[in-house]
N, C-alpha and C positions, 0 to 999 in steps of 0.2 A: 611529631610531638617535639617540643622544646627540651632540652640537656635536662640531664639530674646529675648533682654530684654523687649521688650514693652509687655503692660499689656492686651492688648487688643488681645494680639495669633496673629498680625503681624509683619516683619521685616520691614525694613524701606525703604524696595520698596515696601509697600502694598502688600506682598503676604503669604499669610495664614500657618503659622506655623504646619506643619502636620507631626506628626512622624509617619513614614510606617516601617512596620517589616516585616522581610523573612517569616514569616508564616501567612503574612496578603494578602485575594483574589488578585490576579492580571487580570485574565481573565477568559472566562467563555467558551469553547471550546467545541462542540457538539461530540458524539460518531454517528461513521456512521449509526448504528440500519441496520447492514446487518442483525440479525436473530432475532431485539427485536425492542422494542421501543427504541427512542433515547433519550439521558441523555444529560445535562448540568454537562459537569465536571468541575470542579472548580481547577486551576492551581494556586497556588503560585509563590511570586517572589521568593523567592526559589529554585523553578521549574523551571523558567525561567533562571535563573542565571547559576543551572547548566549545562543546555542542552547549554547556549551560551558561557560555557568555554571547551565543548566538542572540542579535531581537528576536521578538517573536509576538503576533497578531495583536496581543491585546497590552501589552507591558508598556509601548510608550503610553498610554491611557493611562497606567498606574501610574505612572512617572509624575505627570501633570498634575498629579492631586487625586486624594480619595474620590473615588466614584461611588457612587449613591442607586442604589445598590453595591457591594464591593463585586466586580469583576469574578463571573465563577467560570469556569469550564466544566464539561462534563468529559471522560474518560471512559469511552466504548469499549476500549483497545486491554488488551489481558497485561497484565504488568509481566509478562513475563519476553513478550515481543519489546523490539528496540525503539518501537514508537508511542508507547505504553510506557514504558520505563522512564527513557527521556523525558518525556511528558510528566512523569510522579517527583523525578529530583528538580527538573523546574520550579515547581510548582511549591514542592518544601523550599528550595534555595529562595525564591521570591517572594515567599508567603502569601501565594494566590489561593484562592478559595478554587477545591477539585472535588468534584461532583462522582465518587463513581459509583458501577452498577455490580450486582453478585454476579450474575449473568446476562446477559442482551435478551432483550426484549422489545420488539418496535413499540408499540403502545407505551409502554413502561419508560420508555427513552423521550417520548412527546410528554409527556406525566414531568419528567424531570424536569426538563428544558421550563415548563409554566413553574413548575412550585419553585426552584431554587434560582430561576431567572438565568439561566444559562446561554454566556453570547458567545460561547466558543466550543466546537466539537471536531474534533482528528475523527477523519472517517477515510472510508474506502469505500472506490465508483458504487459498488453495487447498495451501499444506502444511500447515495443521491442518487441514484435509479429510483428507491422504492421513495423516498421523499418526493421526489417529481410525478411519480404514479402514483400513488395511495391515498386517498380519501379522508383515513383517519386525524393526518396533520390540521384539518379545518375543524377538527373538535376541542384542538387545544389553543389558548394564548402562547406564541411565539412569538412575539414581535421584539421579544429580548434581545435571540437570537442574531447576530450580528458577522460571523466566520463560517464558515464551515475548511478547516486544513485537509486536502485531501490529497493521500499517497495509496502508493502499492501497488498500482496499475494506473494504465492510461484512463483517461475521462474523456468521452465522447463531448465535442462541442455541441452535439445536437441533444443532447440529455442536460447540458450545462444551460443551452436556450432553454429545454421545458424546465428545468428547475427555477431559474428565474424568471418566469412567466408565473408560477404562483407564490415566489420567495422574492421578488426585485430587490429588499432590502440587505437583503444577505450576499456574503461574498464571497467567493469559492477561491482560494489560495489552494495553489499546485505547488507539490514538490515533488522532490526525488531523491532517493536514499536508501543503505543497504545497511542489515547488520553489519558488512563489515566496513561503511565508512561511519559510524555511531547516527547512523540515520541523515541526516540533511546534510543532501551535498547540493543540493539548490532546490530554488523558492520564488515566489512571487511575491513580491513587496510591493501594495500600494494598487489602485484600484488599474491604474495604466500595465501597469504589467501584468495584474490578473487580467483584463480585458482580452488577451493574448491566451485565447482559449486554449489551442494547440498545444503550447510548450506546456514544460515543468520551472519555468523561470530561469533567472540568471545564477550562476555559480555561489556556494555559499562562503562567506568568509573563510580567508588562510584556505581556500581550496582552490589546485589548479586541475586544470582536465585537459585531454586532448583524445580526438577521435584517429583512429589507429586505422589501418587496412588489417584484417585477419590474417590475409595471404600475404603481404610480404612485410609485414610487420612496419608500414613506412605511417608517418603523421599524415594527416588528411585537411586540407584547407576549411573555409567553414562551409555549409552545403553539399558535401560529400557524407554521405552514410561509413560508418563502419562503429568499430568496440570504440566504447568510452573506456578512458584509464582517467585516473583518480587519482590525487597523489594531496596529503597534506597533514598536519596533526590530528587529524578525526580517523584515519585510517589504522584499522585494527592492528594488533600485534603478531597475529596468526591464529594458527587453528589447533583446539585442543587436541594432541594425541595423533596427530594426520600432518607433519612436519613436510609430506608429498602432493597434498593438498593445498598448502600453503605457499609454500615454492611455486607451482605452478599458477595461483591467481596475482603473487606477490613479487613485481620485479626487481632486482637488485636494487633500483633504483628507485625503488621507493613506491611505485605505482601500481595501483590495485587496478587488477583484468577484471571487469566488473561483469562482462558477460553479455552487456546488453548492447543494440544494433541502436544507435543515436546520432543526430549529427547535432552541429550549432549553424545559427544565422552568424549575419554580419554584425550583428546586434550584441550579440552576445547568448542571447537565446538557446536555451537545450532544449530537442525534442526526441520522445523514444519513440523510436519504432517497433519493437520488440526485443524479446532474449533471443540472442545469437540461437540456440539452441533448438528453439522454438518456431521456427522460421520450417514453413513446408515444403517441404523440393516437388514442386510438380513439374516434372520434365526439367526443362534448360530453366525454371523460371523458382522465383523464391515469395511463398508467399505469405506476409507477416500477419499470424489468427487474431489478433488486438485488433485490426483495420476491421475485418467480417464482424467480430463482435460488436462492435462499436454499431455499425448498421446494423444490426440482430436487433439489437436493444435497443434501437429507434423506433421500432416497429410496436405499435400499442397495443398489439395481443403477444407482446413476446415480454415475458419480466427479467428473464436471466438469460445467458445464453455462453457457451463455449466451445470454442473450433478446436481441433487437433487434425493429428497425421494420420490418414487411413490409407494402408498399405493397398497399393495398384499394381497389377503388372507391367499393365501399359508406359503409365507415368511415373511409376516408382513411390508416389503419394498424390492423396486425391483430399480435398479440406472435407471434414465431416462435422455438420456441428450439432451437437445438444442442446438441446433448447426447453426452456421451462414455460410453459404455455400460462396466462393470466388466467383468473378464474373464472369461469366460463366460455372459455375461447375454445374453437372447436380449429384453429389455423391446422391445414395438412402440411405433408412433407414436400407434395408441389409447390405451393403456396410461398414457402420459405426457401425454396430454391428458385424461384419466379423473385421475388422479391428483392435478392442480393442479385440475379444474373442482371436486372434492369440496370443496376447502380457499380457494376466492376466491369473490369475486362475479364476477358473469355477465360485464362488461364487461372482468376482466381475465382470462380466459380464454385459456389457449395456443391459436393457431388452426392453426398449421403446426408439423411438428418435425424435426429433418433431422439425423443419426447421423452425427457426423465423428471423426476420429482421436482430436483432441487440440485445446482451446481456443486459439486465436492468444492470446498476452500480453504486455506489456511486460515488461524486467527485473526491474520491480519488483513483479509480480503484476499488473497492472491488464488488465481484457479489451481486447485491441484492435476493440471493436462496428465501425468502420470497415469491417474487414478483414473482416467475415461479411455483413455489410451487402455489398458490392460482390461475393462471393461469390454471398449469396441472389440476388442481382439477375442475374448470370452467366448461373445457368441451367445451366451446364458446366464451370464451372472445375473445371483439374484439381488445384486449389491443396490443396485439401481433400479427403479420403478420403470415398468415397459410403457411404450404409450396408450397403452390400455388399463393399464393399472391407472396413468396419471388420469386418465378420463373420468373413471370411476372415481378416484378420490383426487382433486383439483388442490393445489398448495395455497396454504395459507403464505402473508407478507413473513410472519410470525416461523410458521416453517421453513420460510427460505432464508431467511437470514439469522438462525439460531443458527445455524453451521459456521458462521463467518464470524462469531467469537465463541470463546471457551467462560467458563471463569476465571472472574480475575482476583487477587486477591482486596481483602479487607483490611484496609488502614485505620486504624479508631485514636489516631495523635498524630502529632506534628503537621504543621501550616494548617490551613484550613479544610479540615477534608471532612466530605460527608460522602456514607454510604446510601444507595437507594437501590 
């Protein structure tokens, strides 16, 4: 805020004299705790500032001149995730027209897109999964539709072919980003670099990276696998209340351990392979579950699907995956282990498979592997539908993807915003 001379620290409309600085808290922004406890990151206006001077898909359009209809977006994503948020102070700093929902509902999201003319939606793989499968998108007018921005997980090129096989007009922009770099630390700009199904795009603004070796901590040229580090003004302050959490993602020098197993091209190019974490030790070998998913879900009696660690003697870990069978698919457990042995090598072979309702996920898309991991180990939880239960009663599109948001809240001012 601007000086007051009064003595008392107010101006002279009564309101409290407060000087805020770029490296003072803004908000407090939770990490999804797909393979840990979840953390309170602490984002700066800083933080904020830079991700909202970020381009972004549909803004040079605005630029050029009112568009006819005005430019809306819809907003899947819970305000309360960092790709939600971002997405709401956009959208007020710009004065875009934002479309959002009380709760997700497939049907109810094709509803929108036709009524308020929607060319822009932030989404995660598993609704362009059910967009490239599902039947019901040919009952509605989409032809608005023009983006779809998709983070939180990797996106199979072969689910990006079937999606443009009944969407050709649309364009799928990849990125990549964490609560704690305030979302985008790279992006695909421009129909050439989405073409580039694989990666997550080139490095975002004011953001530098470099891939790390885990073991002896040395930089890695480009084509080499190891951790991506992150270093730039988008990079969090730390972590609420957990000063030993912090420390440990956050190097003196500035550079956030992001956790994830990535390399770059020559290009410039980022691609993920997985969370370090996440990665299955079978014997001498490391097997990354994102790769087997991705073929899971190629498969058109398979709608969802999830690998994890299933403890072996022999091997010490054996890949097991859940899989949510389409609606009236009768696919067995041969079947799905036939299926990925054709297309891998020996070592990453599905060894177990287990038919559940519907993938556990965070709001934001991401697999909760935790939560199927302490299931597989169970033995009996009734947390999870058996493959007989799934038989019996078969998952709606509508049931499998009400898990992969929560509610979000309701705006009724500022820029343009409509509830639906």
């Amino acid at each position: 805020m601007t000086g007051s001379n009064r003595s008392d620290g107010r101006d002279d409309g009564g309101v409290a004299d407060v000087e805020v600085n770029q490296s003072d808290s803004a908000t407090i922004l939770y990490s999804s705790g797909t393979t840990g406890r979840v953390k309170g990151v602490i984002l700066t206006h800083r933080n904020l500032i830079v991700v909202n001077s970020a381009p972004r898909g549909l803004h040079p359009m605005v630029d050029q001149g009112e568009m006819e209809p005005h430019p809306a977006s819809l907003c899947l994503l819970p305000l309360f995730h960092v790709y939600g948020f971002v997405m709401l102070i956009r959208a007020i700093a710009r004065g875009e027209t934002l479309v959002l929902m009380h709760r997700f509902h497939f049907e109810e999201m094709l509803r929108a897109v036709e009524k308020y003319k929607v060319m822009y939606i932030p989404v995660s793989p598993p609704l362009v999964v059910a967009l490239a499968k599902s039947e019901l998108a040919a009952k509605y007018d989409l032809s608005s539709l023009q983006i779809l921005g998709c983070g939180g997980a990797p996106l199979a090129k072969e689910i990006i072919d079937k999606f443009h096989e009944k969407f050709p007009n649309v364009e799928i922009v990849q990125g990549y980003g964490l609560t704690e770099s305030t979302a985008g630390a790279s992006r695909t700009l421009g129909p050439e670099e989405s073409n580039n199904t694989s990666s997550v795009g080139r490095l975002s603004e004011s953001m530098e990276a470099k891939i790390v070796d885990p073991a002896s901590g040395e930089a890695l040229p480009p084509g080499h696998r190891g951790e991506l580090w992150l270093r730039g003004p988008g990079i969090m302050k730390g972590y609420v209340g957990d000063d030993k959490a912090a420390a440990e993602t956050l190097h003196p020098e500035g550079w956030l351990k992001t956790g994830d197993l990535c390399c770059f091209d020559s290009d410039g190019y980022l691609y993920i392979v997985d969370r370090l974490k996440e990665l299955i030790k079978y014997k001498a070998y490391q097997v990354p579950p994102a790769e087997l998913e991705h073929l899971l879900q190629s498969n058109p009696e398979i709608i969802d699907a999830a690998v994890i660690p299933y403890p072996d003697e022999e091997a010490g870990e054996i890949p097991m995956a859940y899989v949510v069978r389409k609606p009236g698919s009768n696919i067995t457990e041969a079947q799905v282990i036939d299926f990925i042995a054709k297309q891998v090598a020996p070592y990453k072979k599905i060894r177990r498979v287990s038919f559940i309702n519907a993938i556990p996920k965070s709001p934001s898309g991401k697999i909760l592997r935790r939560e199927l991991v302490k299931h597989a180990l169970s033995q009996g939880s009734n947390k999870f539908q058996s493959s007989v239960e799934m038989a019996a009663n078969p998952p709606s599109y509508h049931h499998l993807h009400q898990q992969l948001w929560r509610t979000a809240s309701t705006i009724s001012c500022m820029a343009h915003l409509h509830t639906y």
